[in-house]
C-alpha positions in Angstrom: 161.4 -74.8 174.4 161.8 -72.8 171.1 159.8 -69.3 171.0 157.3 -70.7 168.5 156.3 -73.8 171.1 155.8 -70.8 173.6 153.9 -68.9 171.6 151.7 -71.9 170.8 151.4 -72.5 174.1 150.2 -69.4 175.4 147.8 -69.1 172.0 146.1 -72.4 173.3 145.6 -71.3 176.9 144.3 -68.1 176.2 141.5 -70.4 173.5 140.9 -72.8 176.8 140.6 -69.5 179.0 136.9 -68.6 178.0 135.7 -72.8 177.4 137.0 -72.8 181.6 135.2 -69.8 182.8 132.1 -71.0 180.3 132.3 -74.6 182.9 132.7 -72.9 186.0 129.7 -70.1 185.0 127.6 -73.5 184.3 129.0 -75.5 187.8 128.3 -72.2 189.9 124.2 -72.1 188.4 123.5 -75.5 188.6 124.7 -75.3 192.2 122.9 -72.7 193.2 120.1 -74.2 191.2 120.2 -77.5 193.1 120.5 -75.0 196.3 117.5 -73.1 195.0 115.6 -75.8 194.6 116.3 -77.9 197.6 114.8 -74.8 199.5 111.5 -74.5 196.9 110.9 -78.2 197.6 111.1 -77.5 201.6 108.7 -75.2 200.9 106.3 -76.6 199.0 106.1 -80.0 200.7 107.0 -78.5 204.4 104.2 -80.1 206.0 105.1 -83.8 204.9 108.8 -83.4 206.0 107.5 -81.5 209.6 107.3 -84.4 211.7 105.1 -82.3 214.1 102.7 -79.6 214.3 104.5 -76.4 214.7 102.0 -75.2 217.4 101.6 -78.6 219.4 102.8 -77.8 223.1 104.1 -80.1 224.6 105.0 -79.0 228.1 106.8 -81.7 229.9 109.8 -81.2 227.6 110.6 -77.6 227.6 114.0 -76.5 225.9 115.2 -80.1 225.6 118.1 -80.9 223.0 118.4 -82.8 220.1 116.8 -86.1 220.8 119.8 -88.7 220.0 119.1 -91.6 217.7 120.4 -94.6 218.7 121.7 -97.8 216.8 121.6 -100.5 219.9 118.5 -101.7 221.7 118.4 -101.2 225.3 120.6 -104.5 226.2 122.8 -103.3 224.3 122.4 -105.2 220.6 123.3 -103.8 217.4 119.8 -103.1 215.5 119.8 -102.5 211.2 117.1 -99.7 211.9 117.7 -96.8 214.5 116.1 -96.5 217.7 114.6 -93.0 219.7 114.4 -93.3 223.6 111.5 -90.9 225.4 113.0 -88.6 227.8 112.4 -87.7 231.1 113.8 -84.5 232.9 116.2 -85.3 235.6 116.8 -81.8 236.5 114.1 -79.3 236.3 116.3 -76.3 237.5 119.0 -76.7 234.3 116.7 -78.6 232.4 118.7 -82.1 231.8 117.5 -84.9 230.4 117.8 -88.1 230.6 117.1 -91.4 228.5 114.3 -94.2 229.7 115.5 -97.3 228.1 113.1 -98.5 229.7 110.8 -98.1 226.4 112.6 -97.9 222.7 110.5 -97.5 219.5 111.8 -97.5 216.0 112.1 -94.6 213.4 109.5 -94.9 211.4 108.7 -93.6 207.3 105.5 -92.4 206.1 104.4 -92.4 209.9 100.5 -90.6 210.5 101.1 -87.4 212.1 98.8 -84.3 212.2 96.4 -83.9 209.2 97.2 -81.3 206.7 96.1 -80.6 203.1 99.1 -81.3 200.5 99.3 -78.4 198.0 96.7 -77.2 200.3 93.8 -79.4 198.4 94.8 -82.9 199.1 93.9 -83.7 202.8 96.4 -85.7 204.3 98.2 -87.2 207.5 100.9 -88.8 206.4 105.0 -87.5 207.2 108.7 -88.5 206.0 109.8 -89.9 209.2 109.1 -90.0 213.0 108.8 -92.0 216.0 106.8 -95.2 215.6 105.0 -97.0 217.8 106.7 -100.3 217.3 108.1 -101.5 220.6 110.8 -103.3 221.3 111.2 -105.0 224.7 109.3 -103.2 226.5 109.0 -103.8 230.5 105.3 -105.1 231.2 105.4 -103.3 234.5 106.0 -99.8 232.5 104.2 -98.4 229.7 105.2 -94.3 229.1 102.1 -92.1 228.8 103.3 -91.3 225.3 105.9 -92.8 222.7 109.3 -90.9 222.0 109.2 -88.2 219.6 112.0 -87.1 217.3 112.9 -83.7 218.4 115.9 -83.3 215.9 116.4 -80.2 217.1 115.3 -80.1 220.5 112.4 -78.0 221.4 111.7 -74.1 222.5 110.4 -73.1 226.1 106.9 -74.0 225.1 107.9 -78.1 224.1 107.3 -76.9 220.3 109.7 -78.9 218.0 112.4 -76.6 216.7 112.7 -79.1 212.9 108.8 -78.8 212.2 109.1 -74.9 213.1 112.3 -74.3 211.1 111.1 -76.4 208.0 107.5 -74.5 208.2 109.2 -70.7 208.6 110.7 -71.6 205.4 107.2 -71.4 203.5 107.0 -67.4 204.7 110.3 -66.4 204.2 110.5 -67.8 200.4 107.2 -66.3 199.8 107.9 -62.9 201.1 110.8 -62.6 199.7 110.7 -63.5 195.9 107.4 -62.8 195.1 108.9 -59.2 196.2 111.9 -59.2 194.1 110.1 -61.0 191.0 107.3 -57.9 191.5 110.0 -55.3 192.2 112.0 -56.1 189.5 109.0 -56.4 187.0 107.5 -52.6 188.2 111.5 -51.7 187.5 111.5 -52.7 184.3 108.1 -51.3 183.2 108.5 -48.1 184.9 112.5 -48.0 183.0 110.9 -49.0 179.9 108.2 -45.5 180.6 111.3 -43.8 180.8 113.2 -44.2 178.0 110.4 -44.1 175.5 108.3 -41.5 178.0 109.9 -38.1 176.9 112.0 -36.0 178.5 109.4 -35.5 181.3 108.7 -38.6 182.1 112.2 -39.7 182.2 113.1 -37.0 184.6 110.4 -37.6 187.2 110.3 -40.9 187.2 114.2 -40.9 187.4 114.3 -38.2 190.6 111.8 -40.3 192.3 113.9 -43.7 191.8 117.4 -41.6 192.8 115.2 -40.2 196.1 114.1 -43.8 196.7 117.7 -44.9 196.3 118.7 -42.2 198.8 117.0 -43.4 201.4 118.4 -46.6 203.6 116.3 -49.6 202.6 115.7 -51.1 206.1 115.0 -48.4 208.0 112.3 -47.3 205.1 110.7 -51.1 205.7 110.8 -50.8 209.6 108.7 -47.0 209.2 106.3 -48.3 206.3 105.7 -51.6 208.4 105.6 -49.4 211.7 102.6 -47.5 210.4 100.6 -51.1 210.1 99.2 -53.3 213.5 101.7 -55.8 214.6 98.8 -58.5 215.0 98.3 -59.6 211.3 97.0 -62.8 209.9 99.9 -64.4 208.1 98.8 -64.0 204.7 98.2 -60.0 205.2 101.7 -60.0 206.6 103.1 -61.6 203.9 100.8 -58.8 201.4 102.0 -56.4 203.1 105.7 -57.0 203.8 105.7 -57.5 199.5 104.1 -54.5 199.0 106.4 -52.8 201.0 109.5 -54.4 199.2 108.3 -53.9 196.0 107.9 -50.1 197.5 111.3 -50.2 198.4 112.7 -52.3 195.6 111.6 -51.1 192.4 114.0 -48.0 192.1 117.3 -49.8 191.1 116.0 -51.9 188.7 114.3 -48.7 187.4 117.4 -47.2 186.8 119.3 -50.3 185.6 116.5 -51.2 182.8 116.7 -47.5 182.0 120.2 -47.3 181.1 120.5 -50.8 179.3 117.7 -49.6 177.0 119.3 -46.3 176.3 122.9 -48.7 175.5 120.8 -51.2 173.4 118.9 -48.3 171.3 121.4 -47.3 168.7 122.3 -50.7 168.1 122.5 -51.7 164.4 119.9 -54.1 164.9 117.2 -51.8 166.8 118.5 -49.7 163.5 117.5 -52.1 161.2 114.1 -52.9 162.8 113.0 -48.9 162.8 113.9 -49.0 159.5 112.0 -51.8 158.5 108.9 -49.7 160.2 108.5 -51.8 162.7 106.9 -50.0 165.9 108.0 -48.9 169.5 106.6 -51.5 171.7 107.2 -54.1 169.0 110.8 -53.4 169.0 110.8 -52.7 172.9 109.3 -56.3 173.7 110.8 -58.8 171.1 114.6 -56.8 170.3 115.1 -54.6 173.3 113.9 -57.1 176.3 115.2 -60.2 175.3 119.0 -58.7 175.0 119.1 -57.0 179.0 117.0 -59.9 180.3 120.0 -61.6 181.7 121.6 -58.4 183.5 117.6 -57.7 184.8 117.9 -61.2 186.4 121.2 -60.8 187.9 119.4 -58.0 189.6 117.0 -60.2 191.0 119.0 -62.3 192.5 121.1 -59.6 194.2 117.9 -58.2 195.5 116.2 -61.6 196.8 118.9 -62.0 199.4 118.3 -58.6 200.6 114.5 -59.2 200.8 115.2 -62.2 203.0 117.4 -61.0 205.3 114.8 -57.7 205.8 112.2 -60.1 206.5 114.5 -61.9 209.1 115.5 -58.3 210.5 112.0 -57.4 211.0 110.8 -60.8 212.5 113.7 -60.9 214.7 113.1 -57.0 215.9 109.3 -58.2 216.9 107.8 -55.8 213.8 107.3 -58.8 211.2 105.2 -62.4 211.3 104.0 -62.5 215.0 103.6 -65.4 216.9 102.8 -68.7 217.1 103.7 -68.6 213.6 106.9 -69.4 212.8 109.6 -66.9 210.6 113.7 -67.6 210.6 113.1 -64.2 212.1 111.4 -65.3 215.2 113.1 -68.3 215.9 116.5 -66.6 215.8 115.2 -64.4 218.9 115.7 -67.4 220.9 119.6 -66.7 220.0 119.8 -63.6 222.7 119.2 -65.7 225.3 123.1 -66.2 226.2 123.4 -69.1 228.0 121.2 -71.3 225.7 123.3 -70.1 222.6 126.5 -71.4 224.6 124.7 -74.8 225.7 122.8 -75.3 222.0 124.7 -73.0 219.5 124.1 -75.4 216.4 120.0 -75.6 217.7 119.3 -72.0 217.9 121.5 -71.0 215.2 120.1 -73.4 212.9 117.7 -70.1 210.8 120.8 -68.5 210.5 122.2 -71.2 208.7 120.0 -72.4 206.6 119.7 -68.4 205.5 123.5 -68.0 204.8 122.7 -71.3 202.3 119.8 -70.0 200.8 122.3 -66.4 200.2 124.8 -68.8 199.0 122.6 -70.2 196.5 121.6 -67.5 195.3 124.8 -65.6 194.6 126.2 -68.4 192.9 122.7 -68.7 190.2 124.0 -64.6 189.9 127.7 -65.7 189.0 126.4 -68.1 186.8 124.3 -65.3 184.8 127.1 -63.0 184.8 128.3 -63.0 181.2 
């Protein structure tokens, strides 16, 4: 190869270079997008795809595991549409259970369940999926008290279903956690915005309290400001709370980020022009300044959302956030310190956990795909 076909060579790659990292920026956000808002419909819709109410008790099947769907009916034949068993408890001591094929009913879609209201207006009954009532076979001499249900996940030591509580926990923790960051990160910006067109003065208070804020370690500020509030709280003065305790704790950083991006942006030629042009302050701040650090600001946001989360997990988990019977990934991951379940049903109890590393993964991958 002659030195000009390497030098052409090398010229095209390094033109291909920024159209590839342009793709993969694109790829990562609509990823994390379709992550995002896999999670957002969960949330929304959480009582349609909750098979079960998340407090319905139901004691004869305490800690039982994943209920196992089955693709024969009970001689044996192949079926086209799966098949639950009920369970009985062979052992009560170590909890086993056991499968009466006596009695097989068929998944069903769009089954009646527990009423709810659908965007909290609509009233409504109807879920995704769960156990019919259609039987197959059945022995004339035996009829269950009740038909199968579709623990996907098992159940906890009260007999609640672990799916219906996992899908409902996610309604908290996505409220809590980006209505804080979106209200952080919006007092952030308004209070960096105070500060760079404040004065002096007010850029150097408001600066020493965002670098005392900073200072301090995050969590341990949430567990002493939710300390100082009663444990039993209605969820929706838990949730008020826990945001106005991460906006609290949040708003400092994106203070001091907003801050100096304004200061960067001011003596641009642009900014120039427009002050020369007599346009005014806020003018200037809200349609020149704003638009052109918007996309750092959000990057910001979605650093912080993950942290928000995982805080409201930490305190849930340590007994200081949403209290029982309501559900939180927090909560539900206390059932993880119980040993001997997490070696018999580590998937089952482990399942918050894992549905909070996607919603983290999500999330960093809609920041990668903001990062210029």
């Amino acid at each position: 190869m002659t030195d000009q076909a390497k030098l052409d060579q090398e010229v095209s790659l390094d033109a291909e270079t920024p159209v590839r990292r342009g793709t993969t920026r694109r790829r990562k956000l609509i990823s994390g997008l379709v992550i995002a808002g896999f999670f957002a419909f969960t949330a929304i819709f959480a009582d349609f795809l909750a098979p079960y109410d998340y407090r319905e008790q139901v004691l004869r099947e305490p800690m039982a595991p994943p209920l196992t769907i089955r693709f024969h009916d009970p001689d044996g034949e192949p079926v086209l549409w799966p098949l639950v068993y009920p369970r009985r408890m062979s052992d009560p001591l170590t909890r086993t259970y056991e499968d009466d094929k006596r009695y097989a009913a068929r998944i069903g879609i769009l089954v009646p369940g527990y009423p709810y209201k659908l965007f909290g207006l609509i009233p409504c009954d109807r879920h995704l999926f769960g156990a019919g009532r259609n039987v197959l076979r059945p022995d004339l001499t035996y009829q269950p008290p009740e038909s199968p249900r579709l623990n996907l996940l098992g159940t906890d030591a009260l007999g609640r279903d672990r799916f219906s509580r996992l899908i409902i926990a996610a309604r908290f923790s996505l409220l809590v956690g980006p209505v804080g960051a979106l209200l952080a990160g919006t007092l952030g910006a308004l209070l960096g915005c105070a500060a760079s067109y404040g004065g002096r003065v007010v850029d150097g208070l408001l600066m020493r309290a965002a670098d005392a804020m900073m200072a301090l370690p995050a969590l341990v500020l949430i567990l002493a400001a939710r300390a100082a509030f009663p444990l039993e709280l209605p969820p929706w003065r838990a949730a008020i709370l826990m945001i106005g305790i991460f906006v609290a704790v949040g708003w400092a950083e994106v203070a001091r980020i907003s801050r100096g991006l304004i200061r960067a942006v001011q003596h641009r030629e642009f900014i120039l022009a427009a002050r020369s042009l007599g346009l005014s302050a806020p003018r200037i701040l809200w349609r020149h300044i704003l638009p052109n650090i918007s996309r750092p600001l959000l990057v910001q946001l979605t650093i912080m959302l993950p942290a928000f989360v995982l805080a409201e997990t930490a305190l849930s988990f340590l007994g200081v956030g949403l209290q029982e019977p309501e559900p939180s990934w927090g909560n539900m991951l206390s059932g993880a310190s119980d040993l001997t379940q997490l070696q018999a049903q580590p998937f089952v109890l482990l399942a918050p956990a894992i549905a909070i590393l996607v919603l983290v993964i999500g999330v960093r991958l809609i920041s990668d795909g903001l990062k210029k």
